[in-house]
N, C-alpha and C positions, 0 to 999 in steps of 0.2 A: 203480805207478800214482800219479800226482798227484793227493792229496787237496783238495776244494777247502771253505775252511772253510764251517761253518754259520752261513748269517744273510748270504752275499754277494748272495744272490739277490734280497733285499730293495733291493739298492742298485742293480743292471745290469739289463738286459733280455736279454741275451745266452742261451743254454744252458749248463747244468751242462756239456756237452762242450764246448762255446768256453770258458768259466770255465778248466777243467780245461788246456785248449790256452796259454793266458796263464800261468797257471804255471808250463808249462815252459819258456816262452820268457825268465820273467821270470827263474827258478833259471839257465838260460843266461846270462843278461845279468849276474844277480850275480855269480858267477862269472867271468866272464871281466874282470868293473870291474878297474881298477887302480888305484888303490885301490879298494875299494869302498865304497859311501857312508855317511857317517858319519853324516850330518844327515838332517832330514824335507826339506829342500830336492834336499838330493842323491838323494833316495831319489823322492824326486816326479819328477825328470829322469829320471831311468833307466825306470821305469816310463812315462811319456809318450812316449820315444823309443822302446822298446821296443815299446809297441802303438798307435805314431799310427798304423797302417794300419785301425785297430779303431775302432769306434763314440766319437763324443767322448762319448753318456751312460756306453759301461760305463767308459771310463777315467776317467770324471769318479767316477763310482758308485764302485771300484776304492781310490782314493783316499780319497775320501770313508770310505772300509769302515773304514779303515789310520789315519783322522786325518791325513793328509798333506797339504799345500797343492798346492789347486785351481792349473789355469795360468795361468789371469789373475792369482794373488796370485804368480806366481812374477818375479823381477827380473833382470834383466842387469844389472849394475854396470858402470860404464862411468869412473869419477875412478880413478886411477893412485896409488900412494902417494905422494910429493913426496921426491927424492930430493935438494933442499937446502931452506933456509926460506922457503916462498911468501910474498908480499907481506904485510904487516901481520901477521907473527908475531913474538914477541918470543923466543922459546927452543923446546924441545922436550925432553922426558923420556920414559925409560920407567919403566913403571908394574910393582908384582910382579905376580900373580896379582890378579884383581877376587874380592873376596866380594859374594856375590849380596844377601847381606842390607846393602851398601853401595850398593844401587841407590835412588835417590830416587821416582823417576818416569823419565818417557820421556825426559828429556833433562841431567838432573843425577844426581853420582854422586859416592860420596869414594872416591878410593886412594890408595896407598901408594908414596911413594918409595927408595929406602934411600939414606943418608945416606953411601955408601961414593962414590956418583957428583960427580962433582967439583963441579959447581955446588953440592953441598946439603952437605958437608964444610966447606967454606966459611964456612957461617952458622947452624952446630948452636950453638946457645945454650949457652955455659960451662954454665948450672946443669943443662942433660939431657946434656952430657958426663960430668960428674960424676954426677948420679944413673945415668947406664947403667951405668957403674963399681961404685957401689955397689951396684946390685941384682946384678950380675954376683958382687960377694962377699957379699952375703946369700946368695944361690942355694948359692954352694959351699959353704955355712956351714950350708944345708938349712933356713934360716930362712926359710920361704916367705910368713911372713904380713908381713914385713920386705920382701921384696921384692915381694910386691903393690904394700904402700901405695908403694912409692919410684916400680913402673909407675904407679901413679895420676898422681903429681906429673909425671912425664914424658909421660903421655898428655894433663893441663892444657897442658899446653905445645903441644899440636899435633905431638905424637910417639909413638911405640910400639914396641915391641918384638914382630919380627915371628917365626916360628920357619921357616925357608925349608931345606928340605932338610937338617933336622936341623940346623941351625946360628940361633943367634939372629943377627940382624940389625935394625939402630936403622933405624927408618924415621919419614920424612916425610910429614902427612897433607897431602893436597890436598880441595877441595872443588872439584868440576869442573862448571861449566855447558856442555852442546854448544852451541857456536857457530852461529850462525845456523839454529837450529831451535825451536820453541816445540810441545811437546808437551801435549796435554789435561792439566790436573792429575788430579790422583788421583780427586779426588770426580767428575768430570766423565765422561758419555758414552765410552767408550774409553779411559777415563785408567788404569784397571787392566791395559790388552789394551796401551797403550801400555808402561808400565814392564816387563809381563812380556815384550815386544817385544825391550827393551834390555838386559832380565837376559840374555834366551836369547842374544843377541850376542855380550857380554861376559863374563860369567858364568865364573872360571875360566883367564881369558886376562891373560897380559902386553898391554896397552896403549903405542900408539905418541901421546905427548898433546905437542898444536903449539899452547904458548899466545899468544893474541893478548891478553891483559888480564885486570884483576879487576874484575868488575859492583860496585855498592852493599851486597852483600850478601855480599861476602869472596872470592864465588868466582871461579875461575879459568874465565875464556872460551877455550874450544878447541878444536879440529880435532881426532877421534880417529879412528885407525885400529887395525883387532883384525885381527890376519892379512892387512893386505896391503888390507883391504878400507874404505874409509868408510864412519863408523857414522853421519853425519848421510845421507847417501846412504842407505842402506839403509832410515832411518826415514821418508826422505821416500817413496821408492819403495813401502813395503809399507802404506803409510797412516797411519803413527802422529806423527805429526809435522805442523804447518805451516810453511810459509817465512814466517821471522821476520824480513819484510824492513824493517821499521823501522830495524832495528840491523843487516842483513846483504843487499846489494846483489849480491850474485853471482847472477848471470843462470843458471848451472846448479840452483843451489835451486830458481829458480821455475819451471825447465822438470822436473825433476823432480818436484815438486810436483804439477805439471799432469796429469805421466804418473801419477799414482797418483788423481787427480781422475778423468781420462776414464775408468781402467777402476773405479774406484767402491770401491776398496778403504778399508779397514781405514775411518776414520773418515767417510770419502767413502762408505761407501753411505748413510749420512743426508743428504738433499737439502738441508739448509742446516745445516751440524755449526757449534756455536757458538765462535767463537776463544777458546784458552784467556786471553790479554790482557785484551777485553771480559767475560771472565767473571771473572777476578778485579777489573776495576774494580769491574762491579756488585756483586761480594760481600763488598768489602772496607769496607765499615760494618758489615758480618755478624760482622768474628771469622773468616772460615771460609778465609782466603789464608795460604797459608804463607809467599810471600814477598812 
């Protein structure tokens, strides 16, 4: 017999026997997934296709039970990765692994290059050739506090020493702005639900980054893709993000944009969300702008 948990009752209107009915249907559909699904997104599909024949409250409720995203917040992607350099890109890298605690906000982020990739071999500064070296025979020498201080002086440089699959590896730090997106700052309405937006994205993942430039502020302006998918697409679709068309004219932003407008999500369900731009102008006699 299909248990059905306590406390679902509170969220559907259906009976304990239909409740009980949905999980068998749903233990079938897991089950037969191929893969089965990894994410709250995937896990929200299957569940909706599984019982669209069923009340939209108890599948709404169903969800809702599970913390899983509603179908309105759910997106179809629809941009392709770019399989040569789209117009106004200057290069392209891949990134190692993202640490989540390198997330800025919803649309800035630092990673990590390794310096083995031929572009960044090229222009590793003599003095952190030489210090990798050295800390490399402090380490073997077991002088650890030797070779901190030597990472210090190589991390001043805009480099690190990364530990990738058991092997150290010299990497190159980037400061990444998403291109053509302006996400709520931090302190702002949504600006928390934004960055956690962009952790859960990234978080974990090699990065595909297509840079077009570096803003006033050092960083690098770019087109990301995480698995095949755009991550400025993504933020504009699920609400956390505006089309930053000041600086970014591409006609998909702003129809993307719209699509995450009419169904009212992420920062779109406030009838007038204030643009993070105007909100830094105003605050910035305050102290309170970080860029």
């Amino acid at each position: 017999m299909v248990k059905v948990p306590e406390g679902l009752s509170k969220h559907v209107v259906s009976s304990k026997k239909a409740q009980a009915n949905w999980y068998r249907k749903l233990l079938e559909a897991w089950r037969a997934a191929k893969p089965p699904p990894k994410t709250p997104e995937e896990a929200a599909r299957l569940v909706i296709e599984t019982l669209k024949r069923h009340q939209k409250a108890d599948v709404e409720g169903l969800l809702a039970f599970y913390g899983l995203p509603l179908p309105h917040t759910l997106v179809q992607l629809t941009a392709e990765a770019p399989t040569s350099l789209p117009e106004g890109v200057e290069y392209e890298f891949q990134t190692f692994l993202v640490d989540p605690r390198a997330i800025a906000d919803g649309d800035g982020m630092t990673v990590y290059v390794s310096t083995t990739d031929p572009r960044e071999s090229s222009c590793v500064p003599i003095e952190v050739q030489v210090a990798s070296v050295q800390r490399s025979q402090a380490r073997a020498e077991k002088n650890y506090t030797e070779a901190d201080a030597i990472h210090k002086k190589i991390i001043e440089f805009g480099y690190r020493i990364l530990n990738q699959n058991n092997e150290e590896t010299l990497a190159r730090k980037y400061r990444i702005r998403l291109r053509g997106i302006d996400a709520p700052e931090n302190e702002m309405p949504y600006g928390k639900e934004a960055k956690e937006e962009l952790t859960k994205i990234v978080q974990g993942k090699c990065l595909r980054v297509l840079v077009c430039g570096i803003d006033q502020y050092g960083r690098y302006v770019a087109d990301i893709y995480c698995n095949g998918k755009f991550v400025q697409e993504l933020m504009l679709k699920k609400g956390f993000a505006w089309h930053y068309e000041a600086y970014d004219q591409r006609p998909e932003l702003a129809r993307w944009q719209k699509e995450a407008r009419d169904k009212r999500v992420g920062l779109w369900a406030s009838s007038n969300p204030e643009k993070p731009w105007e909100w830094r102008k105003n605050n910035k006699e305050k102290g309170q702008m970080r860029r």
